[in-house]
N, C-alpha and C positions, 0 to 999 in steps of 0.2 A: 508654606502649608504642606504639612505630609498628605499624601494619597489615601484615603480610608482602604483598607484591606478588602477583597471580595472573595467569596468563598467557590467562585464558577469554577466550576472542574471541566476541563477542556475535554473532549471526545477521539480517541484517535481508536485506528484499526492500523497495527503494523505489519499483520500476516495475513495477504490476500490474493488470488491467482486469479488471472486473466486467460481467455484462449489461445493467447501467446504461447501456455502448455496446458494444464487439466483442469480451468477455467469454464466455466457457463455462461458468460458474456464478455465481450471485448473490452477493451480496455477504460475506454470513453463510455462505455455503459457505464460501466462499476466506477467510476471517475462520478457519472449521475444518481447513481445510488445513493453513493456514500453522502454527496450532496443533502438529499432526501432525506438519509438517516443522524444529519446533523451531523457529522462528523468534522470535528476542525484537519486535524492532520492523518496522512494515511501512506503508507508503504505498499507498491507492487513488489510482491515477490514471488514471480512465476519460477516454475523448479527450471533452473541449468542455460535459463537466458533473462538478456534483460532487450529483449525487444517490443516488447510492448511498452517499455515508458514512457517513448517519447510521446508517443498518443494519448498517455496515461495524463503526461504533466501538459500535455495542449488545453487537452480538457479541465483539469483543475486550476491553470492558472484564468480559466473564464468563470470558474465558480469560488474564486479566492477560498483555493482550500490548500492547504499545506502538503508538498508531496515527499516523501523520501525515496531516492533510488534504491533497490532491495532486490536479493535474486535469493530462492533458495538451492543450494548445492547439494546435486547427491554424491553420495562417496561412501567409502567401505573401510569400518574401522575395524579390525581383528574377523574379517571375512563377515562382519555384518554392514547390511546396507541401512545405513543413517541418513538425515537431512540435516546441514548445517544451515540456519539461517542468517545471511548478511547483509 
């Protein structure tokens, strides 16, 4: 018997900073946020580090929430400062 189809749209947040750099709560905060705000999956990506993750995914793997490693990069492309996101 096939699966009937469902139309649930999963919730993620993939661009979000932590105090780790210009962040407003730590990392296992926003780990309980996102919680709160339903979010199935979600990426830290503090600018030019990834130190905050591991506190990031301690906390998510306790609220079965889906984590992606993520940093974002600054850099200078023709002497302008851009952000690349990874």
């Amino acid at each position: 018997m096939r699966k009937k189809k469902t139309n649930r749209m999963i919730k993620a947040d993939l661009h979000m900073h932590s105090t780790a750099s210009d962040g407003g709560y730590p990392p296992s905060e926003i780990m309980q946020k996102c919680y709160h705000a339903n979010l199935a999956t979600v990426a830290l990506t503090d600018y030019d580090t990834t130190n905050g993750i591991e506190e990031a995914k301690e906390k998510a793997s306790t609220l079965e929430l889906t984590i992606i490693n993520g940093i974002e990069l600054s850099t200078k492309i023709n002497g302008k400062s851009v952000h690349m996101l990874g």
